[in-house]
TIVORO-777364 format. One record per residue (C-alpha): residue number from 1; x, y, z. Coordinates in Angstrom, 3 decimals. Layout:
seq:NUM px:X py:Y pz:Z .
...
END
This chain:
seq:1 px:0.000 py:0.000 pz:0.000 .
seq:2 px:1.495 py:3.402 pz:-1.111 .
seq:3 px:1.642 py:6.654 pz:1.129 .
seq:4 px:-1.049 py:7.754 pz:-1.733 .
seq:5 px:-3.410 py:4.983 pz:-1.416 .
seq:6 px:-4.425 py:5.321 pz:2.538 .
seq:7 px:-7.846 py:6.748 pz:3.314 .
seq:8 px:-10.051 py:6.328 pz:6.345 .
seq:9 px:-13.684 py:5.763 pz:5.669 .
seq:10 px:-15.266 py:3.353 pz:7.108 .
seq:11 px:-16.349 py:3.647 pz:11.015 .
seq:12 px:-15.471 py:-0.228 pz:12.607 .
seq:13 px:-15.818 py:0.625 pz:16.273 .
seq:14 px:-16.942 py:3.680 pz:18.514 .
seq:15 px:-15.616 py:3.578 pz:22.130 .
seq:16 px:-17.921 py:4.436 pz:25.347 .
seq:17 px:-15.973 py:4.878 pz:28.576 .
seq:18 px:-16.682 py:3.193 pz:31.122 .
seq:19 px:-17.029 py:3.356 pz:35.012 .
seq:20 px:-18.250 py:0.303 pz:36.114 .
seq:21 px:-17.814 py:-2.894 pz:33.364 .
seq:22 px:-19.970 py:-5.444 pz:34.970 .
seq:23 px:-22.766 py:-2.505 pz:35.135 .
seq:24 px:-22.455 py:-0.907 pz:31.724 .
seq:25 px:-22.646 py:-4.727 pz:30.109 .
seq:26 px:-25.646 py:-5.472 pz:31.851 .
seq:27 px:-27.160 py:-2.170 pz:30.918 .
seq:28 px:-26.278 py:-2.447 pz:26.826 .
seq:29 px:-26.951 py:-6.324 pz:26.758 .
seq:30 px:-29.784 py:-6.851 pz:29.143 .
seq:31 px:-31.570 py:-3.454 pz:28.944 .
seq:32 px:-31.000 py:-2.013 pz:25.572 .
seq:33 px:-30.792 py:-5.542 pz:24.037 .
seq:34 px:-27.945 py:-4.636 pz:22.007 .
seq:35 px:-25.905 py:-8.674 pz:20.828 .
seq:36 px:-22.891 py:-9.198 pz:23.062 .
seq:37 px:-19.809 py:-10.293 pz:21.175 .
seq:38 px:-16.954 py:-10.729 pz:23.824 .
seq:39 px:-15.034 py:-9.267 pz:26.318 .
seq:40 px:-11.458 py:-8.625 pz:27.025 .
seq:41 px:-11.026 py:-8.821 pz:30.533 .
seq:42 px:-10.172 py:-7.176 pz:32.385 .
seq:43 px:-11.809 py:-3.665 pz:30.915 .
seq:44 px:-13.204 py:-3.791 pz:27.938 .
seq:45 px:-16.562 py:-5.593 pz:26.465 .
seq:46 px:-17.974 py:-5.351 pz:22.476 .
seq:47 px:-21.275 py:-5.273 pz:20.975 .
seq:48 px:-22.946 py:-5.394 pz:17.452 .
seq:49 px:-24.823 py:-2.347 pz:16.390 .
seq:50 px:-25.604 py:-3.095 pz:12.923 .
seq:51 px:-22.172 py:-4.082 pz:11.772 .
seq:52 px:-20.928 py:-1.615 pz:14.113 .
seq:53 px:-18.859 py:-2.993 pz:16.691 .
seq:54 px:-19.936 py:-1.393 pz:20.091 .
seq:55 px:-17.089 py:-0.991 pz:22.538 .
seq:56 px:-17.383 py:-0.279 pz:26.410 .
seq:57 px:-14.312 py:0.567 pz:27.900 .
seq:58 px:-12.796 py:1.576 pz:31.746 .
seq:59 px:-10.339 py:4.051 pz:31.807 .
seq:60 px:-6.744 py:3.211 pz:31.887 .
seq:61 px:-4.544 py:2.922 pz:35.120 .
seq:62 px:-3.802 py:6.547 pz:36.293 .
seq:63 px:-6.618 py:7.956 pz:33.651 .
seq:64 px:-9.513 py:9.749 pz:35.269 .
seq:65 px:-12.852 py:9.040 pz:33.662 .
seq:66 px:-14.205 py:11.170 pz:31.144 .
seq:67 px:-17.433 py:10.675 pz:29.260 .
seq:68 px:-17.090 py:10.636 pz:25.396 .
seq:69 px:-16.447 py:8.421 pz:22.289 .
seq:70 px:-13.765 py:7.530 pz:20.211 .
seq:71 px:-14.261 py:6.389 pz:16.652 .
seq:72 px:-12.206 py:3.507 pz:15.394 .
seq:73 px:-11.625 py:3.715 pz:11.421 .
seq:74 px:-11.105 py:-0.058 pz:10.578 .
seq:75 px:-8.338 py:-0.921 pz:7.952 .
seq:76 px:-6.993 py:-3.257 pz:5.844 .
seq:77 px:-3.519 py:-3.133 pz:6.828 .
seq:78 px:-2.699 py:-1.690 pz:9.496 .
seq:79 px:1.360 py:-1.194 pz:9.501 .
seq:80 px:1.008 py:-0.129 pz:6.202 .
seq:81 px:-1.660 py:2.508 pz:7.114 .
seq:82 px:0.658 py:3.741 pz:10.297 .
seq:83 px:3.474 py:4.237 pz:8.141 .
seq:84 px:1.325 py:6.399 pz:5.182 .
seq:85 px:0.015 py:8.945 pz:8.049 .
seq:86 px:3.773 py:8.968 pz:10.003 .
seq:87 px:4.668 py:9.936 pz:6.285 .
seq:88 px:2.210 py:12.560 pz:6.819 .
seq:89 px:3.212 py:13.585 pz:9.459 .
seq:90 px:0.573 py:12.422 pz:11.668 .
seq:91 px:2.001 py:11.920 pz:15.195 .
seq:92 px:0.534 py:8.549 pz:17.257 .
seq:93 px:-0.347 py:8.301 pz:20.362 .
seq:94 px:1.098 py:4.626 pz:19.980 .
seq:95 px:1.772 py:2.497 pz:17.068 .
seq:96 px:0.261 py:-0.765 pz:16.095 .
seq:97 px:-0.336 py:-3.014 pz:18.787 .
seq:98 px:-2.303 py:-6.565 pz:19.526 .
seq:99 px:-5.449 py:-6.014 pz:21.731 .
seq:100 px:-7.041 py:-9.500 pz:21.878 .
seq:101 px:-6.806 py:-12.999 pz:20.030 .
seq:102 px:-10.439 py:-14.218 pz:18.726 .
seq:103 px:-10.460 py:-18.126 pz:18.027 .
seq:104 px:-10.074 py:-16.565 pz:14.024 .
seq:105 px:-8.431 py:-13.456 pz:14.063 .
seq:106 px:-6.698 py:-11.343 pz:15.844 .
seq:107 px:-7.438 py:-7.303 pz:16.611 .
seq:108 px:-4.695 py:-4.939 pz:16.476 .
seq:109 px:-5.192 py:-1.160 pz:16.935 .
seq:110 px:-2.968 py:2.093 pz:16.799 .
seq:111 px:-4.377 py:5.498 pz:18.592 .
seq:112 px:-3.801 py:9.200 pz:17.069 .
seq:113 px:-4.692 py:12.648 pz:17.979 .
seq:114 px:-6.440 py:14.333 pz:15.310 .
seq:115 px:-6.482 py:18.353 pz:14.565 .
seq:116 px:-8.110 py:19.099 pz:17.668 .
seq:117 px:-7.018 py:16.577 pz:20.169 .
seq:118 px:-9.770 py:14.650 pz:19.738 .
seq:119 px:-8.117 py:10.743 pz:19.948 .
seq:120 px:-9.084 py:8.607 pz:16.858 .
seq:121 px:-8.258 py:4.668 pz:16.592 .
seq:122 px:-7.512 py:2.652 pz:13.571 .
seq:123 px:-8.371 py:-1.109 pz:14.093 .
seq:124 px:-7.325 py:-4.263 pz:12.069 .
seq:125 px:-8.800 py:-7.429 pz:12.107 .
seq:126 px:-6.040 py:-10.236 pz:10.820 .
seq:127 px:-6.860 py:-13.331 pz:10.246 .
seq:128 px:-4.571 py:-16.339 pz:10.091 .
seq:129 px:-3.070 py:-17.026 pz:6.283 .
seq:130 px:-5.132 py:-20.146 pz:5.069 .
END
């Protein structure tokens, strides 16, 4: 993939924070109804919305909580996408990194600051070659 060729588009996750897990899974999942997909102990938890993957999410150690959502843009490939917008000059938060193995894939995510501050993720779904 070429420096040229990388464009976001297309929304793959939006973040929720988070005080209380165990509480905010009951309250998507058994309240709004919204499909559970996993969880990745010990602080985050996904749903489905629509092909939209939903995720809750505590805030780091030493991070105080701050309501607000973060919008994942999924891509293809990842590294190669990092390296276009470092081109760019687009400065990460941190680079590529593994967040959880799936029984067929794993999800790998990288975290930026865009224009404004405002903290944008760019997720990757890889599965294993066949």
């Amino acid at each position: 993939m070429s420096e040229r060729n990388v464009s976001l588009s297309r929304i793959g996750q939006v973040a929720i924070p988070a005080q209380d897990i165990a509480r905010a899974v009951a309250f998507y999942r058994d309240i709004l109804g919204l499909r559970f997909l996993f969880e990745a102990p010990p602080k985050l938890a996904f749903f489905d919305c629509g092909g939209v993957r939903l995720m809750l999410a505590e805030p780091e150690a030493g991070q105080a909580f701050q309501p607000g959502s973060v919008l994942y843009y999924a891509v293809d490939d990842l590294p190669a996408t990092h390296q276009a917008l470092l081109a760019r000059g687009v400065s990460f938060v941190h680079g590529p990194q593994l967040v959880a193995r799936m029984p067929d894939h794993e999800l790998w995510m990288a975290f930026l600051h865009d224009s404004e501050g405002n903290l944008l993720g760019l997720m990757s779904e890889v599965h294993a070659p066949r």
